[in-house]
Backbone as CSV, one residue per row, in Angstrom:
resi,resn,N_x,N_y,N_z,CA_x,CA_y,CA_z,C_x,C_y,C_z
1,UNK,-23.734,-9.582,9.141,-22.603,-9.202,8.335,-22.035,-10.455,7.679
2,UNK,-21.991,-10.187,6.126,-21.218,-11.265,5.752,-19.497,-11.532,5.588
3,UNK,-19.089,-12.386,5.099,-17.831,-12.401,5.169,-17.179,-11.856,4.360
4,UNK,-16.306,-11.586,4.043,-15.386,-10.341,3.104,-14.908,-11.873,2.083
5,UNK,-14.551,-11.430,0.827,-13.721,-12.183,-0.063,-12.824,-11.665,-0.891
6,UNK,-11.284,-12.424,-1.288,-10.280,-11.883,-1.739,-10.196,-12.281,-3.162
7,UNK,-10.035,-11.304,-3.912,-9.621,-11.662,-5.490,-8.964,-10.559,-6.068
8,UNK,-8.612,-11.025,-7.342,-7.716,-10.210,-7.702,-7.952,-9.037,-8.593
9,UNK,-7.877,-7.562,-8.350,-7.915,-6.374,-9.232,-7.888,-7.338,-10.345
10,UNK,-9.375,-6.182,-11.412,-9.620,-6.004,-12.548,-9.637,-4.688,-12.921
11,UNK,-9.600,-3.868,-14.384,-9.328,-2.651,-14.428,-10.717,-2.254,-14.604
12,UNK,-11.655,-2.921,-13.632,-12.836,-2.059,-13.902,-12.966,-1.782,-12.208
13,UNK,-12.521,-2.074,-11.572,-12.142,-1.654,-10.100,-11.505,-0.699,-10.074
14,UNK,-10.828,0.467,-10.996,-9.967,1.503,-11.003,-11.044,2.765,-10.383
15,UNK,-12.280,2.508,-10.881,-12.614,3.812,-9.694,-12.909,3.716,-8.459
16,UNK,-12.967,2.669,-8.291,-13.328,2.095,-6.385,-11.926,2.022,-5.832
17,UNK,-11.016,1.577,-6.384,-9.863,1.789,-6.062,-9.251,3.069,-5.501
18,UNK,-9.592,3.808,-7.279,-8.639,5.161,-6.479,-9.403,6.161,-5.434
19,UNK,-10.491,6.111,-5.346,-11.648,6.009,-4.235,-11.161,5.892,-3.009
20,UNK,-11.204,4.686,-2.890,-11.054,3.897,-1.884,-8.940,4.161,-1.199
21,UNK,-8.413,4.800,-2.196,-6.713,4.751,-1.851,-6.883,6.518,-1.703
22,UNK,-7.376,7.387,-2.119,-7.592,8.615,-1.611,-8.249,8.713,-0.623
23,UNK,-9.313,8.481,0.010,-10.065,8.119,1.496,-8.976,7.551,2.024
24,UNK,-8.772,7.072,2.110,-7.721,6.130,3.265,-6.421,6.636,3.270
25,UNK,-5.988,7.353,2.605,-4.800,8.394,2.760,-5.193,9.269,3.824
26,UNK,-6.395,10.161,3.240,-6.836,11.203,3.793,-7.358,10.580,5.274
27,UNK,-7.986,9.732,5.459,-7.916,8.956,7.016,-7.186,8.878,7.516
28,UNK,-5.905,8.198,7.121,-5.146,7.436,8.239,-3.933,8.743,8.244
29,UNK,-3.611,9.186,7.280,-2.317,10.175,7.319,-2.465,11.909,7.851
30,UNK,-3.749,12.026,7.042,-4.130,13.877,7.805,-5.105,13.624,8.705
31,UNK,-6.183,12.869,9.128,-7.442,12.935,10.336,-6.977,12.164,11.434
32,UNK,-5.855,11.183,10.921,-5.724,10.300,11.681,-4.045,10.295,12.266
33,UNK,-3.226,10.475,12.121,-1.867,11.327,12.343,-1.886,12.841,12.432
34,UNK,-2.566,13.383,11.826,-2.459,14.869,11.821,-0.902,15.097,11.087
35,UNK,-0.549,14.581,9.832,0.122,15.444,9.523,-0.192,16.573,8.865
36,UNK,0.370,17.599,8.693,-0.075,18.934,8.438,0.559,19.092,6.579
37,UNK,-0.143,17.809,6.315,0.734,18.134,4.392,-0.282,19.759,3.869
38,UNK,0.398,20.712,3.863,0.224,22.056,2.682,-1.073,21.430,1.486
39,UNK,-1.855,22.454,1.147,-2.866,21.702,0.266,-1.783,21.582,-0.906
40,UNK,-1.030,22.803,-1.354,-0.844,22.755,-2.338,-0.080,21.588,-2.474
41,UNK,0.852,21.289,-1.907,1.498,19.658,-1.616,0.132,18.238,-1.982
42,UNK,-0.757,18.695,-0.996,-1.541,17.226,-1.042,-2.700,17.083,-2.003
43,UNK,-3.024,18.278,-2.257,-4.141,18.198,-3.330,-3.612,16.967,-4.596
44,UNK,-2.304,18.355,-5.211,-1.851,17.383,-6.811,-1.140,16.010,-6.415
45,UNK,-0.585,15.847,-5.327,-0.220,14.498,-4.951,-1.059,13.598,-4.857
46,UNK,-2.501,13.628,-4.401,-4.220,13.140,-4.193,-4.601,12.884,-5.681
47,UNK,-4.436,13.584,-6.148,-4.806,13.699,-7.634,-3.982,12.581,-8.987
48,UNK,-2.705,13.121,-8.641,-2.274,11.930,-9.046,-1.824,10.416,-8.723
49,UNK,-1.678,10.612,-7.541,-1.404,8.904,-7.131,-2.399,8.543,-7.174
50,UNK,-4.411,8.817,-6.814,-5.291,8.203,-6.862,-6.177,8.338,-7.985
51,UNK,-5.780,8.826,-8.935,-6.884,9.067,-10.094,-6.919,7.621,-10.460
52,UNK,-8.154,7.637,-11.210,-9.059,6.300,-11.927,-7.576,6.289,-13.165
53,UNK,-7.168,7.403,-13.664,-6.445,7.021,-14.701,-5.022,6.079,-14.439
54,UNK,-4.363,6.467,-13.777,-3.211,6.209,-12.890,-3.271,4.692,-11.880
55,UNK,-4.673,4.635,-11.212,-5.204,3.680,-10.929,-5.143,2.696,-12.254
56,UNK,-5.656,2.759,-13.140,-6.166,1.871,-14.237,-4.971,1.415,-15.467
57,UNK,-4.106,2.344,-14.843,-2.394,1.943,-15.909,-1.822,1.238,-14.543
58,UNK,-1.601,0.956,-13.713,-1.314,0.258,-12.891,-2.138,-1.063,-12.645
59,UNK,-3.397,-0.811,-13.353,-4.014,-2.310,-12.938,-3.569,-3.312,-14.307
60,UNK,-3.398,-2.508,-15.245,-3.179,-2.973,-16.355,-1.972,-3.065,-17.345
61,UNK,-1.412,-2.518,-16.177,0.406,-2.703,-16.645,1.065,-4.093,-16.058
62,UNK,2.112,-4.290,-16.328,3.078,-5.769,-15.506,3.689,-5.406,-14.541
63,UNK,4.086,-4.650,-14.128,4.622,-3.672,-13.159,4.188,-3.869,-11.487
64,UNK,2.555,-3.874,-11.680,1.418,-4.042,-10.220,0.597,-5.084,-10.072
65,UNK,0.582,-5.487,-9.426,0.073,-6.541,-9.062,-1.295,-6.336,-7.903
66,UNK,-2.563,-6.553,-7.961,-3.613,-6.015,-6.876,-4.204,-6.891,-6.325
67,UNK,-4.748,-6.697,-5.207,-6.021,-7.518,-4.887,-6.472,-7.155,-4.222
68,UNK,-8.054,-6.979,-3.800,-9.241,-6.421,-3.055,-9.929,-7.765,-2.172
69,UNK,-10.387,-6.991,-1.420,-10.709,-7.652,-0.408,-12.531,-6.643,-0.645
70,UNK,-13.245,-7.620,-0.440,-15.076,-7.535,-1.399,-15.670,-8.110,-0.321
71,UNK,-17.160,-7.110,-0.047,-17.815,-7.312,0.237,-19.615,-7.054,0.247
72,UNK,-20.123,-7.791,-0.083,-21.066,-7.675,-0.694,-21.612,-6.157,-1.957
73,UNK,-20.303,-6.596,-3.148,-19.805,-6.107,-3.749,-19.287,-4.338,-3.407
74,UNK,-18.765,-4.224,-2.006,-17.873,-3.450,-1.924,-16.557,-3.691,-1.376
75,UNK,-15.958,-2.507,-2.022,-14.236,-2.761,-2.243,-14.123,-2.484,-0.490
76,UNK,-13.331,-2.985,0.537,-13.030,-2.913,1.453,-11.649,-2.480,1.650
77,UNK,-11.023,-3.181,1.292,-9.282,-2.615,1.063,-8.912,-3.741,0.143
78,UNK,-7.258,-2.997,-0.481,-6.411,-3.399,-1.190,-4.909,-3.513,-1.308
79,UNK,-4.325,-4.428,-1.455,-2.852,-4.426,-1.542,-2.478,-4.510,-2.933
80,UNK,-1.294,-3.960,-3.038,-0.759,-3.619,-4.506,0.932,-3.535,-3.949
81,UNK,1.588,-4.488,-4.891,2.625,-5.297,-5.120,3.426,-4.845,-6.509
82,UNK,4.593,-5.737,-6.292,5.300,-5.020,-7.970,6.423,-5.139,-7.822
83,UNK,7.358,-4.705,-8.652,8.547,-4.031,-8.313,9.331,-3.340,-7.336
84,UNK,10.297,-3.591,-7.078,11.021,-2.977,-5.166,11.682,-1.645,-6.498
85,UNK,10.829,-0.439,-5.757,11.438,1.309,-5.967,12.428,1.697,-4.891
86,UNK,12.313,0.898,-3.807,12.777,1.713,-2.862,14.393,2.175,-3.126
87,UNK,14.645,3.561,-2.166,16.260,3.755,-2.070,16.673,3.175,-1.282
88,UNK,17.227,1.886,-1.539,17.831,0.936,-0.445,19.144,0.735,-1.576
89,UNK,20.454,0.591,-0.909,21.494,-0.004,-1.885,21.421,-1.137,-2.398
90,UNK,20.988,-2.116,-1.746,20.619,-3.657,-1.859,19.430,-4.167,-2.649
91,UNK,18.256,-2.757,-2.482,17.298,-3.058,-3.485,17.357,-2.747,-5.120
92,UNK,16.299,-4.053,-5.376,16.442,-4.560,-7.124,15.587,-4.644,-7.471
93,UNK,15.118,-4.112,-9.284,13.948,-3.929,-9.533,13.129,-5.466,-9.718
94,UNK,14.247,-6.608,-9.142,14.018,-7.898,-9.772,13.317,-8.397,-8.022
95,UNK,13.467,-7.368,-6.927,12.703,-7.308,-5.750,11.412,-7.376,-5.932
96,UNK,10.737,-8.204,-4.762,9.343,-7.416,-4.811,8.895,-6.691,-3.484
97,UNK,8.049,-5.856,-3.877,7.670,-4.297,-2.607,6.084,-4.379,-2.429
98,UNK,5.731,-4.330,-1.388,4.594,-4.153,-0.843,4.272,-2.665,-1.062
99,UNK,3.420,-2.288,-2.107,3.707,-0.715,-2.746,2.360,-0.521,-1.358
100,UNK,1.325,-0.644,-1.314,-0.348,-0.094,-0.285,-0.498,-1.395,0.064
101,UNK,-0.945,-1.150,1.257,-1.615,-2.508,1.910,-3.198,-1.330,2.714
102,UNK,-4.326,-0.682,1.926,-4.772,-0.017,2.579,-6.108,-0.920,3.029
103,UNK,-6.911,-0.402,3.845,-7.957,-0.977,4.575,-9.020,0.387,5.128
104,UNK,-10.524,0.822,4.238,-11.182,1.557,5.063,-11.567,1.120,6.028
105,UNK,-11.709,2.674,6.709,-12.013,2.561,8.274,-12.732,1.919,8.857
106,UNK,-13.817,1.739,7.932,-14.928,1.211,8.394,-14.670,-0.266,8.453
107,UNK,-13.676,-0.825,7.672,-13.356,-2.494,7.586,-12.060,-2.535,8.516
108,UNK,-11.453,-1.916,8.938,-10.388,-2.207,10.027,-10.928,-2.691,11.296
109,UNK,-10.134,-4.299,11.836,-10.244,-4.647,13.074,-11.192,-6.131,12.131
110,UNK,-11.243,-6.274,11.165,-12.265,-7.720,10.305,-11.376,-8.723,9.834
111,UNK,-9.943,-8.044,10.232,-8.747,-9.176,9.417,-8.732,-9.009,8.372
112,UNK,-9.352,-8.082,7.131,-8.886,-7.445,6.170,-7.672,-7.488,5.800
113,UNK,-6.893,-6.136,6.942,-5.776,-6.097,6.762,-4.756,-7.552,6.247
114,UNK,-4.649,-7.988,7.658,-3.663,-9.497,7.476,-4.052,-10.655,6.375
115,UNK,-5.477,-10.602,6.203,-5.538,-11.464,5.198,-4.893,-11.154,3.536
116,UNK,-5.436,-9.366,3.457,-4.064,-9.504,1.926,-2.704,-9.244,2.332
117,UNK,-2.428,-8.789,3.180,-0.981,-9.228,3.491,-0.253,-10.501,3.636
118,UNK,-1.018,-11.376,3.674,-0.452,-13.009,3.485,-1.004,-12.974,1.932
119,UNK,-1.709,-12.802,1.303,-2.164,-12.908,-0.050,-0.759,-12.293,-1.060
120,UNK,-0.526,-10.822,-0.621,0.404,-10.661,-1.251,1.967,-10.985,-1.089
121,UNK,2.500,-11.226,0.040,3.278,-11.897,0.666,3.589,-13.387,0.133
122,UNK,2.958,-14.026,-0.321,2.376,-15.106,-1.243,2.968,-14.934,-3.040
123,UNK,2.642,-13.816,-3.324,2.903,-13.218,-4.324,4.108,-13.041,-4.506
124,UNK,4.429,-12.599,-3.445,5.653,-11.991,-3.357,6.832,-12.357,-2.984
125,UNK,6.803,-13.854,-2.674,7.871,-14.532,-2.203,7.900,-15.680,-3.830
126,UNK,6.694,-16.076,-4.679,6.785,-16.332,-5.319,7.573,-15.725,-6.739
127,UNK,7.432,-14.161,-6.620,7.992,-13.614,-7.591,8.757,-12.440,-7.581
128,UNK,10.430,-12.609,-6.352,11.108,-11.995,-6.255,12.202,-13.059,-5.693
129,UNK,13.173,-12.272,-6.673,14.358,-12.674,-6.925,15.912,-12.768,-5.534
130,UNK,15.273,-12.272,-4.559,15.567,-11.322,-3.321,14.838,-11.382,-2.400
131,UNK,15.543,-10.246,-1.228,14.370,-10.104,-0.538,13.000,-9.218,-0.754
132,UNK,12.282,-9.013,0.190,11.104,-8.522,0.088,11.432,-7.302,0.780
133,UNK,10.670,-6.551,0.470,10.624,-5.015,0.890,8.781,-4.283,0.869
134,UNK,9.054,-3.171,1.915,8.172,-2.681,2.393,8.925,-1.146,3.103
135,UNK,7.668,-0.140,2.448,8.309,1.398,2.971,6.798,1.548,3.549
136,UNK,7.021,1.911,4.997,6.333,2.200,5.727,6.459,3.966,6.681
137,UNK,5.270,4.265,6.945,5.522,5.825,7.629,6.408,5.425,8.929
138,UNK,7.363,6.499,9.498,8.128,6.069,10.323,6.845,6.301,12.012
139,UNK,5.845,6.872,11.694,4.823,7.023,12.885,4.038,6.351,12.589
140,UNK,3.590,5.413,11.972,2.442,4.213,12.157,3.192,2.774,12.540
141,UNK,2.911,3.336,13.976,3.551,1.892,14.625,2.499,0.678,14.472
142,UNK,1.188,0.418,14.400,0.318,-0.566,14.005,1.229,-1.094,12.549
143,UNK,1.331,-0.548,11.670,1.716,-1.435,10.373,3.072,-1.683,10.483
144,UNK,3.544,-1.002,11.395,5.289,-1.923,11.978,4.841,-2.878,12.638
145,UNK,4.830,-3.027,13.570,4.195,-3.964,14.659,4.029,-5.137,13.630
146,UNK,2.738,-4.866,12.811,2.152,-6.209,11.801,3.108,-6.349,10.647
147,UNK,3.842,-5.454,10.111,5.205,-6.170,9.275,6.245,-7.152,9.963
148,UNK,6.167,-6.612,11.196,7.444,-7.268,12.312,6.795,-8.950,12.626
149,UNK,5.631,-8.740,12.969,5.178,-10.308,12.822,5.116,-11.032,11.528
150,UNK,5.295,-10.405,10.486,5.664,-11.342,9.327,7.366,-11.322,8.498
151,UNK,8.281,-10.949,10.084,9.471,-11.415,9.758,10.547,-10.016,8.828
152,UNK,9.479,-9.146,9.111,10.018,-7.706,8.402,11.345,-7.043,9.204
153,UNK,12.057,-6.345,9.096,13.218,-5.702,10.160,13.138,-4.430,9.144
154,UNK,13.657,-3.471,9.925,14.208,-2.083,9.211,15.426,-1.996,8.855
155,UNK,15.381,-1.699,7.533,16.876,-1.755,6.551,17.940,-0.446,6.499
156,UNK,16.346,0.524,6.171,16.973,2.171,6.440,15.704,2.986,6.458
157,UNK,16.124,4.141,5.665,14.876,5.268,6.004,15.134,6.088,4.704
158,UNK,14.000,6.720,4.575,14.040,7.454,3.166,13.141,8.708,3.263
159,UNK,13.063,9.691,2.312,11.984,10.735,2.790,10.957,10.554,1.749
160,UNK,9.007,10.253,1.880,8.979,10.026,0.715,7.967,11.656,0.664
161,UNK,7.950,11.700,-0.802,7.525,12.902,-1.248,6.197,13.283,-1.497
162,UNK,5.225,13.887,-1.165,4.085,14.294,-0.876,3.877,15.767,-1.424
163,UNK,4.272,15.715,-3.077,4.373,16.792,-3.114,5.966,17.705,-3.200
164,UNK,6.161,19.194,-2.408,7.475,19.360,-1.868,7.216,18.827,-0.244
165,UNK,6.379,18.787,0.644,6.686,18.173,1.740,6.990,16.468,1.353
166,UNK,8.122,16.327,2.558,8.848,15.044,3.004,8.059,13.991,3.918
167,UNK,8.133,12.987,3.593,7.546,12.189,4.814,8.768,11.489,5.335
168,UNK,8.743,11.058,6.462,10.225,10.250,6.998,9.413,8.843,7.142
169,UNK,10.501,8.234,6.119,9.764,6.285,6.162,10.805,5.701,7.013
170,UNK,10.636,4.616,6.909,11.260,3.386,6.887,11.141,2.599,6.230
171,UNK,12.330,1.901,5.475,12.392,0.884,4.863,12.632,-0.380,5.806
172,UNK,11.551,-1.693,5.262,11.638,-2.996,6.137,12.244,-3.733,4.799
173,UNK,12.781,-5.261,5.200,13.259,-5.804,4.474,13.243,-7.186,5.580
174,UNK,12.790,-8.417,4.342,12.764,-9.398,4.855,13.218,-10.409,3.843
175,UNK,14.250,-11.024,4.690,15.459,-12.106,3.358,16.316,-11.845,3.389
């Protein structure tokens, strides 16, 4: 096995991307939590947060910021950065937010993960005005746990939308 390498989204990565960010939804949130999202909820939500199109205005807007983690030219996982959305009172669009930090299954446990999370973290202390922010599921204690070692705390909580089903987050904030 060779070693994985980090660089930065190009918009010709938009179909491995949204690929690769629909699989790993569908892993870690319905096979792997069992939440019970309604199709009709998760289908058009699947559809649009991961399409190649949607993918590819985000790689190519100012807004997002990406980077993949490659290996022998496959996409392994990706973090994507940007603008702080969150509903926090304190948050500013002049924030920056850890929008996905995802990792397939098959590459979890390679340091994937932590390595673009210091990559974008990097990013992200360079180009926010504030603190840093991160909305995380309030039941994936692994990506709390690993926000909390890079100095993250919980600010508040928000519901995010999947559709008409709710998810219950947490908002982290560090700064």
């Amino acid at each position: 096995m060779t070693a994985f390498a980090i660089r930065p989204a190009t918009p010709d990565d938009a179909p491995a991307l949204a690929a690769l960010g629909r699989a790993t939804f569908i892993e870690t949130f319905v096979n792997g939590f069992g939440i019970p999202y309604p199709p009709e909820d998760l289908e058009p939500f699947l559809d649009e947060t991961f399409s190649e199109a949607t993918t590819r205005a985000r790689l190519t807007g100012p807004d997002h910021h990406y980077w993949v983690a490659e290996r022998d030219g496959e996409i392994l996982g990706f973090a994507n950065t940007g603008r702080c959305g969150l509903p926090h009172p304190d948050a500013r669009a002049s924030h920056a937010e850890l929008h996905r930090l995802y990792v397939s299954k098959a590459a979890q446990g390679l340091g994937v993960g932590t390595a673009l999370l210091k990559i974008a973290l990097e990013w992200m202390e360079a180009n926010s005005e504030g603190p840093l922010w991160i909305g995380v599921w309030s039941g994936n204690l692994k990506a709390q746990k690993l926000y909390a070692a890079y100095g993250f705390e919980k600010a508040g909580e928000y519901r995010y939308p999947v559709g008409a089903w709710r998810d219950d987050e947490f908002i982290l904030r560090r700064g």
